[in-house]
N, C-alpha and C positions, 0 to 999 in steps of 0.2 A: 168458199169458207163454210164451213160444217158449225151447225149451232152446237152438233156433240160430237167430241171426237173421241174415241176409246185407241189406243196403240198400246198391243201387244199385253193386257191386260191378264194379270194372274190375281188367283185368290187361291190363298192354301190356310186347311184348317191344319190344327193338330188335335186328334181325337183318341183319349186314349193310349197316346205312345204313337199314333198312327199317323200319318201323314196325307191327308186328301186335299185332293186339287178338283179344287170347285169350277174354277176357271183356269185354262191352262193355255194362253196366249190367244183372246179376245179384239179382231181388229173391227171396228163396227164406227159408220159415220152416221148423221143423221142431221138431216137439212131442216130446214124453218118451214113449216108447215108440213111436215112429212109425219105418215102416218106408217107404224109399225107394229107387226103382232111380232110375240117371240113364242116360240112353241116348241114342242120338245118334251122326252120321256123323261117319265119323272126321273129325278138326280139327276140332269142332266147340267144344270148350274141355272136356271132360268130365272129363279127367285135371286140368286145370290145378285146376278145381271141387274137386276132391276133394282134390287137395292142399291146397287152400284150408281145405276145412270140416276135414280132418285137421289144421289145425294147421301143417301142412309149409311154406306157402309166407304169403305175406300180398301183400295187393290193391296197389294201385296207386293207388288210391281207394277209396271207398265205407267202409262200416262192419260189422267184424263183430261179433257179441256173440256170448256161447256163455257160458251161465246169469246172462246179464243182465250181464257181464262184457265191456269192449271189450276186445278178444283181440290188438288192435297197442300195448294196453297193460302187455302179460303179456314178463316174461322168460323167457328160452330155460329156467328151471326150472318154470316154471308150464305153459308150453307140453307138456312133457313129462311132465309130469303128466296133463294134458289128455291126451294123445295116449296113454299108457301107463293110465289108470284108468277113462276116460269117451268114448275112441271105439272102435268097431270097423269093421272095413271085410270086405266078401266080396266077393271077385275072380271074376268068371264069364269065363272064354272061350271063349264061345257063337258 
């Protein structure tokens, strides 16, 4: 049982007429007390990720779950719950 489960996650903007895919089929677990860097050239989707697993943003597709819970089925109070009692995030600018 994964406290985060991402499957097959998309994010598409529209910029301009233009169509970018931020994320483009995202499969990513992540257990209870596991610790993760995400790295990567810039544009690579890294921020959009993380706004994602933070709660902040939602996919375009695919499925999140976050403690077995689908997370585009949580209102803006559950969200922030989520976000305020059970993520943390550390910012490195290295």
């Amino acid at each position: 049982m994964s406290l985060i489960s991402l499957r097959n996650i998309k994010k598409v903007y529209e910029v301009g007429g233009e169509v970018v895919k931020a994320l483009d089929g995202i499969d990513l677990s992540i257990e209870e007390n596991e610790y993760l860097a995400i790295m990567g050239a810039s544009g690579s989707g890294k921020s959009t990720l993380m706004n994602m697993i933070g709660c902040l943003d939602t996919p375009s597709s695919g499925v999140y779950s976050f403690e077995e819970e689908l997370v585009h089925g949580m209102n803006d109070i559950q969200l922030a719950s989520i976000r305020n009692r059970k993520i943390g995030f550390v910012f490195s600018n290295v």
